[in-house]
N, CA, C and O atoms as CSV, one atom per row, in Angstrom:
chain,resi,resn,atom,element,x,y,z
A,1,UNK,N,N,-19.216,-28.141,-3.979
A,1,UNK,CA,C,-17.943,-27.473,-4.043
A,1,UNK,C,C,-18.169,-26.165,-4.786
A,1,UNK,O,O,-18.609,-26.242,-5.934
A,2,UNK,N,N,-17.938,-25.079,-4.304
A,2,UNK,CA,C,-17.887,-23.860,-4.878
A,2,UNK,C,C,-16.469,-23.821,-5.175
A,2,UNK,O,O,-15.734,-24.498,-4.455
A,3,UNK,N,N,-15.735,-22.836,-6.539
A,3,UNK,CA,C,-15.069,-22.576,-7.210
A,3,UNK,C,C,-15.079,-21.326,-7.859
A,3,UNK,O,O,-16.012,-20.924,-8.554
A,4,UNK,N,N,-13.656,-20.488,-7.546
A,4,UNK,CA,C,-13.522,-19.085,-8.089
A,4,UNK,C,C,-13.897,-19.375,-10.341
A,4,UNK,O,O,-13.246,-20.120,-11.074
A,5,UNK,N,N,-14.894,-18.627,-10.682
A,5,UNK,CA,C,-15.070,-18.579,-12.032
A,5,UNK,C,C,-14.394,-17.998,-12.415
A,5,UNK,O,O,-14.258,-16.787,-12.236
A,6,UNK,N,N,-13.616,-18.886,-13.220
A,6,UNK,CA,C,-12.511,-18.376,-14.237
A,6,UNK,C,C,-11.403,-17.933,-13.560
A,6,UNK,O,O,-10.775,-16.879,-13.663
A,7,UNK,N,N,-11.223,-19.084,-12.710
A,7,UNK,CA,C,-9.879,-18.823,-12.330
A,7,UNK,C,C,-8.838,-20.350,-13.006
A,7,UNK,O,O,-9.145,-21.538,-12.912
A,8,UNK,N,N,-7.884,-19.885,-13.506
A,8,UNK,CA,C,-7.050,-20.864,-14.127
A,8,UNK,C,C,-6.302,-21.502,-12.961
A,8,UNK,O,O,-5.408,-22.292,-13.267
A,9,UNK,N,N,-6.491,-21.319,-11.921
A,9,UNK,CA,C,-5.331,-22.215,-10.558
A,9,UNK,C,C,-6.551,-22.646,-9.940
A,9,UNK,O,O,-6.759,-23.402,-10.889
A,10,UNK,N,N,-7.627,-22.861,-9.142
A,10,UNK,CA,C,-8.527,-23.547,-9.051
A,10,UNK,C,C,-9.693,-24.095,-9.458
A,10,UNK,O,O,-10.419,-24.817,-8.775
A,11,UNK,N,N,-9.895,-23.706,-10.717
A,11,UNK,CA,C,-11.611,-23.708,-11.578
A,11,UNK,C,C,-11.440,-25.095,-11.853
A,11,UNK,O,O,-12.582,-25.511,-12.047
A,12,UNK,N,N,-10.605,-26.072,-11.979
A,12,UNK,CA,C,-10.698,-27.382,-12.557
A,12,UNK,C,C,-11.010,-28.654,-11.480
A,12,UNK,O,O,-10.293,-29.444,-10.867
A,13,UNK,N,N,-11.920,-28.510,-11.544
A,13,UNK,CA,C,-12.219,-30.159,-11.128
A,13,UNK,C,C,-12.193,-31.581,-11.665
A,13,UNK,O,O,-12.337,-31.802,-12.868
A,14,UNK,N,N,-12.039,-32.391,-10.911
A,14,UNK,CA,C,-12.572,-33.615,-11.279
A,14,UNK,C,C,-13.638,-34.555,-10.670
A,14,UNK,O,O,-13.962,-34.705,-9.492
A,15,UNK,N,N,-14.037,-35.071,-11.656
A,15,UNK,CA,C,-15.052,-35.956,-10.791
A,15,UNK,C,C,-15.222,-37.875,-10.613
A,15,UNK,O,O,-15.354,-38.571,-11.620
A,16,UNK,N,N,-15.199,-38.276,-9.679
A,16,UNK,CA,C,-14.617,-39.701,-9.822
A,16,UNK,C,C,-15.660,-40.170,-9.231
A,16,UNK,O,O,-15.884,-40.130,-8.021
A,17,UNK,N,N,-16.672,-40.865,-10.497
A,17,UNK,CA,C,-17.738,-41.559,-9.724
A,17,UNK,C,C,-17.218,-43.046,-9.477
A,17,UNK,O,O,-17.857,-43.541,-8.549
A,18,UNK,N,N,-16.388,-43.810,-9.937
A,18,UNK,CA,C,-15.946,-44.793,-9.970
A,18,UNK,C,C,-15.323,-45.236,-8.128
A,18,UNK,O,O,-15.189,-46.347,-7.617
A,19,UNK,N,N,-15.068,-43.868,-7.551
A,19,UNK,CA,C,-15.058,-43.827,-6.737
A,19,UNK,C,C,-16.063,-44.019,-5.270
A,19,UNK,O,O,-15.880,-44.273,-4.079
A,20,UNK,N,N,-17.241,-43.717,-6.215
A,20,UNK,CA,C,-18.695,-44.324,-5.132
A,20,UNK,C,C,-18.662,-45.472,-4.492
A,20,UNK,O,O,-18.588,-46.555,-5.073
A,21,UNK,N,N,-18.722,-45.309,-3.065
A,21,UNK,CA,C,-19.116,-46.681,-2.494
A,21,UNK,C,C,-20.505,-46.813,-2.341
A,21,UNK,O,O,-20.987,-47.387,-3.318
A,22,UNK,N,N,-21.228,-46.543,-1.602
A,22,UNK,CA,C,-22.593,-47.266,-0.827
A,22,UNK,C,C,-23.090,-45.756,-0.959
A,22,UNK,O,O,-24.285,-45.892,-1.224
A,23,UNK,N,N,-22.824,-44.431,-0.919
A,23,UNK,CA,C,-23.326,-43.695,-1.653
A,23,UNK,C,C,-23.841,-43.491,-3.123
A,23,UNK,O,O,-23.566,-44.154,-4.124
A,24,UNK,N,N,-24.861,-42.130,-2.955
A,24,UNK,CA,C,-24.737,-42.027,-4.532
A,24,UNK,C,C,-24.407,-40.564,-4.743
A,24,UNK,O,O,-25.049,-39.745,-5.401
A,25,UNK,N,N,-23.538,-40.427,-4.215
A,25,UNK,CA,C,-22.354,-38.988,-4.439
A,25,UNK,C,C,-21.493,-39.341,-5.040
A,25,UNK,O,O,-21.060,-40.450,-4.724
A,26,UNK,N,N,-20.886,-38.694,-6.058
A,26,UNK,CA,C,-19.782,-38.915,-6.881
A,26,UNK,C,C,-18.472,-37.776,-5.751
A,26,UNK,O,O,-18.729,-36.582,-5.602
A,27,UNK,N,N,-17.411,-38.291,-5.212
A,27,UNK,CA,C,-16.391,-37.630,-4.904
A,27,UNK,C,C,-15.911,-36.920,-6.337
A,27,UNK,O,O,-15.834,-37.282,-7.511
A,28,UNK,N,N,-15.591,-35.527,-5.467
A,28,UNK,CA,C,-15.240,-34.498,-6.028
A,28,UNK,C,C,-13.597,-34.162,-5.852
A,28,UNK,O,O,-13.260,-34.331,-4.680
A,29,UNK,N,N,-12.518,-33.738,-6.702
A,29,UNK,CA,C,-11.515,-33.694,-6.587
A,29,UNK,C,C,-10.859,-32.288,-6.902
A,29,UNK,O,O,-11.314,-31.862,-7.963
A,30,UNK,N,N,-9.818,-31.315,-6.252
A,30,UNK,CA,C,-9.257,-30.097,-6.791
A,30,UNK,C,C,-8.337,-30.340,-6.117
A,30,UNK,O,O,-8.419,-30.902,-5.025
A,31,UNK,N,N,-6.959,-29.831,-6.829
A,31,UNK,CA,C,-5.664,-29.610,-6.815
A,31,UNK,C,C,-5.940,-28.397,-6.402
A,31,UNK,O,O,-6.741,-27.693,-7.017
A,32,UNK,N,N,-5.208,-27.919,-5.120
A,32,UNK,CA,C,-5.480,-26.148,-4.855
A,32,UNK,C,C,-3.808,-26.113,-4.766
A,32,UNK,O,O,-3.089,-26.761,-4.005
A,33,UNK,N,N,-3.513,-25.369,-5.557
A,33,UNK,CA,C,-1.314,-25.108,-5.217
A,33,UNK,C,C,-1.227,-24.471,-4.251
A,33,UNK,O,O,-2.063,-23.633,-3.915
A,34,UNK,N,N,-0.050,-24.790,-3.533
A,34,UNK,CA,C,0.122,-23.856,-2.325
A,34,UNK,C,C,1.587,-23.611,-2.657
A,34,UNK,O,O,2.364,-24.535,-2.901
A,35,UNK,N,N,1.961,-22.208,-2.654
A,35,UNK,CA,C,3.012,-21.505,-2.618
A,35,UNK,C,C,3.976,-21.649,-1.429
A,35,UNK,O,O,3.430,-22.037,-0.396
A,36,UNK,N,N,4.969,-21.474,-1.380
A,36,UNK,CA,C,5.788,-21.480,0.103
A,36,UNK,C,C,5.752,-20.061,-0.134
A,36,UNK,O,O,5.758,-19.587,-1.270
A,37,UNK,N,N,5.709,-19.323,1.003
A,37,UNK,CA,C,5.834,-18.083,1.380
A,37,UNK,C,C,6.208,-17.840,2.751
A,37,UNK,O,O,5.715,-18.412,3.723
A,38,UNK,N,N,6.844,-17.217,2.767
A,38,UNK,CA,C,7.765,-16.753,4.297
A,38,UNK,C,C,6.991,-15.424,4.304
A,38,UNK,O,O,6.885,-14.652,3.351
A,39,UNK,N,N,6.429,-15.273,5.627
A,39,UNK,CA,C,5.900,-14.160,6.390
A,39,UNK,C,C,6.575,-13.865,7.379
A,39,UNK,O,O,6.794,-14.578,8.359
A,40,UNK,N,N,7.083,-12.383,7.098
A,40,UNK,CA,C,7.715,-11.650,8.153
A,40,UNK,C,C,6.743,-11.567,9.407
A,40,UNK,O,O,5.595,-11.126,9.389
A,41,UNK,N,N,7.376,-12.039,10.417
A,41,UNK,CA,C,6.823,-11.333,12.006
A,41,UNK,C,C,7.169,-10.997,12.631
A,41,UNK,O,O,8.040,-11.831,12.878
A,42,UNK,N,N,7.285,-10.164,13.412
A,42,UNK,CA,C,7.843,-9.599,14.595
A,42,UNK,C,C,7.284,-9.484,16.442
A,42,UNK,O,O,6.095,-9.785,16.544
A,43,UNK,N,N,7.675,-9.268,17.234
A,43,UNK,CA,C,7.045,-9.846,18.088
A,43,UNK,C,C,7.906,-8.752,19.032
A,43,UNK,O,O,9.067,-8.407,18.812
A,44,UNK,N,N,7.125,-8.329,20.047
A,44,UNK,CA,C,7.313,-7.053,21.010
A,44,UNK,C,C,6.950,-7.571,22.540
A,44,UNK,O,O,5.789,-7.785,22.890
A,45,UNK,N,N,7.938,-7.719,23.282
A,45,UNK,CA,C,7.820,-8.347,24.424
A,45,UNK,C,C,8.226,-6.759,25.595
A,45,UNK,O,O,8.866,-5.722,25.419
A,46,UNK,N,N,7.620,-7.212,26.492
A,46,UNK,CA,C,8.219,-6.034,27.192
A,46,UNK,C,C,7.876,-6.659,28.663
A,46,UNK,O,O,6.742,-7.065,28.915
A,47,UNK,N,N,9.102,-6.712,29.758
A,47,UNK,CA,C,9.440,-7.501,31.034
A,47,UNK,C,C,8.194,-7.102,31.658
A,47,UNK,O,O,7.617,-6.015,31.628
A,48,UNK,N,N,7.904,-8.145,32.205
A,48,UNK,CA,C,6.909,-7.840,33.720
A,48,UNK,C,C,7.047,-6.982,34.956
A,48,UNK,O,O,8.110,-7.138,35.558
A,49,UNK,N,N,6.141,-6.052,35.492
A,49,UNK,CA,C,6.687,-5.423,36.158
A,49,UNK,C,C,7.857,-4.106,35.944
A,49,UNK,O,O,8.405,-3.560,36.901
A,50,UNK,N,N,8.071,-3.783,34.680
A,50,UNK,CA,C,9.321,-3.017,34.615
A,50,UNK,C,C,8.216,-1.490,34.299
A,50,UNK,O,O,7.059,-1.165,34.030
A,51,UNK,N,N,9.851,-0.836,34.626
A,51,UNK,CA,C,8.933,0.779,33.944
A,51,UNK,C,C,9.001,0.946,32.832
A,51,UNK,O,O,8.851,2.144,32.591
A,52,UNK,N,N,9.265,-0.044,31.349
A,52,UNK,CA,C,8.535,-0.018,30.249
A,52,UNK,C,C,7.233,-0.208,30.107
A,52,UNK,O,O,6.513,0.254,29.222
A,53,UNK,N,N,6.723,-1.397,31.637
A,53,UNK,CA,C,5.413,-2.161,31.295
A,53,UNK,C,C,4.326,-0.599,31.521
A,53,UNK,O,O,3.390,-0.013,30.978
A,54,UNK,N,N,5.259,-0.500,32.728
A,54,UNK,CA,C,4.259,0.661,33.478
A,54,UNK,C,C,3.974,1.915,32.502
A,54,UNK,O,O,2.876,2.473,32.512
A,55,UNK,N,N,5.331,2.440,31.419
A,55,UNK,CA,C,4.992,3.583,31.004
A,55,UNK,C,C,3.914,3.177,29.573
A,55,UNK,O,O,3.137,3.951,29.014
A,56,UNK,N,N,4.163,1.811,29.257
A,56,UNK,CA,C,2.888,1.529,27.969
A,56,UNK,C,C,1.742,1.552,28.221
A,56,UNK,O,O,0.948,2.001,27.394
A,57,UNK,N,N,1.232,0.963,29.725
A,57,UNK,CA,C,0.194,0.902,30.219
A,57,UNK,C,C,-0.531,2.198,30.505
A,57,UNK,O,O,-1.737,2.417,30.387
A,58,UNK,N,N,0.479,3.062,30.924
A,58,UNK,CA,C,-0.312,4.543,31.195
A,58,UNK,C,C,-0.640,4.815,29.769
A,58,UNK,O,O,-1.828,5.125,29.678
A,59,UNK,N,N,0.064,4.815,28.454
A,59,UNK,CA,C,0.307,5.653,27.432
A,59,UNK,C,C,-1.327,4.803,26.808
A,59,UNK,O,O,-2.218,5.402,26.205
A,60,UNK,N,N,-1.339,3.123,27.219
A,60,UNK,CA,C,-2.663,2.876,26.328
A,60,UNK,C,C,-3.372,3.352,26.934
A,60,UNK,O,O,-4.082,4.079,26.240
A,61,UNK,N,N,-3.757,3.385,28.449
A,61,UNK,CA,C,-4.893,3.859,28.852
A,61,UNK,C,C,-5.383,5.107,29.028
A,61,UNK,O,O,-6.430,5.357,29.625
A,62,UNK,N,N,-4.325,6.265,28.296
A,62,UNK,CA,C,-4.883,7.195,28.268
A,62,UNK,C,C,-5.609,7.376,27.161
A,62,UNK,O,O,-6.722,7.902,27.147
A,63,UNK,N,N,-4.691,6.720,25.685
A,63,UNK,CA,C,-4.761,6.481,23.945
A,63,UNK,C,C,-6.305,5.797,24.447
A,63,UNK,O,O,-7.220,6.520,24.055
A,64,UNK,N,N,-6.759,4.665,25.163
A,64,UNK,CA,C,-8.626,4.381,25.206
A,64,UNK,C,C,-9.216,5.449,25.793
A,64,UNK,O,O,-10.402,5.612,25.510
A,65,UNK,N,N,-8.583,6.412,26.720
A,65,UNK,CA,C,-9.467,7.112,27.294
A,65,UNK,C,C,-9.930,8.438,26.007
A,65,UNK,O,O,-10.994,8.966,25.684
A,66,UNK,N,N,-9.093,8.516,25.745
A,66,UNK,CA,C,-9.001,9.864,24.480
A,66,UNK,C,C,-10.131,9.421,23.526
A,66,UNK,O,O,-11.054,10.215,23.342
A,67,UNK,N,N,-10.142,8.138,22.858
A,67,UNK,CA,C,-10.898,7.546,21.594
A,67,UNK,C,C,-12.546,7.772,21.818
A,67,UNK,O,O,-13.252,7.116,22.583
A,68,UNK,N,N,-12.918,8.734,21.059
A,68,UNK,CA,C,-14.528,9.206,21.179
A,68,UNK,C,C,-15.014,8.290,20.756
A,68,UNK,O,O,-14.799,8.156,19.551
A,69,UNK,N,N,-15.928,7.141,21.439
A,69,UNK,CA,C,-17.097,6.060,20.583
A,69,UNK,C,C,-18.239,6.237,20.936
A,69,UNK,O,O,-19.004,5.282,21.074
A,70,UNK,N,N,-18.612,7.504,21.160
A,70,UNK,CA,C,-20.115,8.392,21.209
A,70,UNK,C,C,-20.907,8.091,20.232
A,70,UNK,O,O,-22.069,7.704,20.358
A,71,UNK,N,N,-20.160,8.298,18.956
A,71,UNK,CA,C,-21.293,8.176,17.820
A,71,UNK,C,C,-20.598,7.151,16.801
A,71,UNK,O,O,-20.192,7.393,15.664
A,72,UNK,N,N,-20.573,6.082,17.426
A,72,UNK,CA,C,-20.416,4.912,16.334
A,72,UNK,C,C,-21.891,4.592,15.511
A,72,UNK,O,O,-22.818,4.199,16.218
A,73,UNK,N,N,-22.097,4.723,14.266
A,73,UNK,CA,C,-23.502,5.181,13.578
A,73,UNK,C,C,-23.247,3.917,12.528
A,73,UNK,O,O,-24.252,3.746,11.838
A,74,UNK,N,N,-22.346,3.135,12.269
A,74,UNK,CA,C,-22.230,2.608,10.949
A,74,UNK,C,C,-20.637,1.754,11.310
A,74,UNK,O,O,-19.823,2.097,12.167
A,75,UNK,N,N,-20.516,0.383,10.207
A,75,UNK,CA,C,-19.430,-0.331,10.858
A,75,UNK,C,C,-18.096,0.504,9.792
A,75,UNK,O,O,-16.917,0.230,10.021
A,76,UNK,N,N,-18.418,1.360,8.826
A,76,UNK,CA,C,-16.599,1.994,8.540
A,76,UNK,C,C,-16.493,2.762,9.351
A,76,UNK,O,O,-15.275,2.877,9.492
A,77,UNK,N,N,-17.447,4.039,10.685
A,77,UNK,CA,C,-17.029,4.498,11.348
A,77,UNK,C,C,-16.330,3.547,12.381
A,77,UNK,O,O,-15.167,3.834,12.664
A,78,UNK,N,N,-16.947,2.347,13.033
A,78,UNK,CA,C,-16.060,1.625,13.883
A,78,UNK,C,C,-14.621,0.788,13.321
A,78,UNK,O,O,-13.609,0.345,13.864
A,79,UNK,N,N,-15.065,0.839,12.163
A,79,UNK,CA,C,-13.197,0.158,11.351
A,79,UNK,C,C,-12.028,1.452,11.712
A,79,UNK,O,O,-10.914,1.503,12.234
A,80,UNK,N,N,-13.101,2.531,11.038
A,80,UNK,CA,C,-11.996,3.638,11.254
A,80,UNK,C,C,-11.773,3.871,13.076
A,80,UNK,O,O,-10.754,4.468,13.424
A,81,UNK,N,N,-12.456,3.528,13.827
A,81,UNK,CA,C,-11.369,3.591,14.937
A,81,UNK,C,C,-10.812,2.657,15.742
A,81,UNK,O,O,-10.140,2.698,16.773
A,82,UNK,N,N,-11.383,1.522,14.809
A,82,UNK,CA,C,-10.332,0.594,15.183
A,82,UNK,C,C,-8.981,0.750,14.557
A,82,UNK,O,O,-7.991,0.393,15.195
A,83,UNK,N,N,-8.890,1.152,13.603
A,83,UNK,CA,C,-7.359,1.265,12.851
A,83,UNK,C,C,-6.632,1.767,13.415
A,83,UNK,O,O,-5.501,1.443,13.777
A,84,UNK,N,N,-7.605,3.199,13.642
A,84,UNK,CA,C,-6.832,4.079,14.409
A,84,UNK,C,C,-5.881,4.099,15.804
A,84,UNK,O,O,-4.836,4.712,16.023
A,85,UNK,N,N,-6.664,3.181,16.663
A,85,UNK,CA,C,-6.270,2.520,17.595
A,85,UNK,C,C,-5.220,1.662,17.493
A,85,UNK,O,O,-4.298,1.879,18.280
A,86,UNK,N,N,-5.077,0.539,16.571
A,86,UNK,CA,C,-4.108,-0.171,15.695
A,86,UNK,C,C,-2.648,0.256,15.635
A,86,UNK,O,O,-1.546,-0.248,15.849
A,87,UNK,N,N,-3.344,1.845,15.102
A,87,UNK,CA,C,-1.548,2.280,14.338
A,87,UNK,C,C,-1.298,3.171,15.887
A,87,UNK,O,O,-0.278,2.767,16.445
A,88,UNK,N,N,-1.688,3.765,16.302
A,88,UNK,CA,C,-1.665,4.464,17.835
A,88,UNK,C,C,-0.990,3.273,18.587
A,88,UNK,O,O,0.148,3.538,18.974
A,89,UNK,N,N,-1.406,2.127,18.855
A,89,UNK,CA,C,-0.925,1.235,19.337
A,89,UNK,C,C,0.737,0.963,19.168
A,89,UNK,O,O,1.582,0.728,20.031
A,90,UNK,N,N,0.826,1.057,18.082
A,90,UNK,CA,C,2.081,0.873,17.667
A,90,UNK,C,C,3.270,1.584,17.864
A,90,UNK,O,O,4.403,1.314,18.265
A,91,UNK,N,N,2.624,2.658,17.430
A,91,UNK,CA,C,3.761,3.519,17.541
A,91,UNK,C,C,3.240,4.643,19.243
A,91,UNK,O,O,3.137,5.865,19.349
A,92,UNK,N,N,3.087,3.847,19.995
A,92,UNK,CA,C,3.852,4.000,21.352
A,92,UNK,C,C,4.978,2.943,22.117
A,92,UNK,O,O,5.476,3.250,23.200
């Protein structure tokens, strides 16, 4: 079991050898808390066939045709155009 060092919400284990059956591993025990958290999502549908589908489709395939990946040299140059692509995406 690996464990964040020095973290006060998961660093504590326990160990329950009493728990051994026919092994000779001692089971290992952690309480990990889980928060409730509500994540916003949103979700973008657009009809089949319509001239929304048609005018996004032109607008991405021009937004891939435009994107220079000539000289991808290193992976933050390819993050950076993936992002880029990302937020382009979006806001068409």
């Amino acid at each position: 079991m690996f464990l964040c060092f020095g973290s006060s919400e998961v660093g504590n284990h326990t160990i329950h050898p009493d728990w051994r059956l026919t092994s000779d591993h001692a089971p290992l025990m952690i309480v990990i808390p889980i928060v409730e958290e509500h994540i916003q999502t949103k979700k973008h549908t657009i009809v089949k066939d319509s001239d929304e589908e048609y005018a996004f489709v032109k607008k991405l395939t021009k937004l891939l045709r435009n994107i220079d990946t000539s000289n991808i040299t290193d992976v933050n140059h390819l993050n950076s155009i993936i992002t880029y692509f990302a937020s382009s995406v979006e806001n068409i």
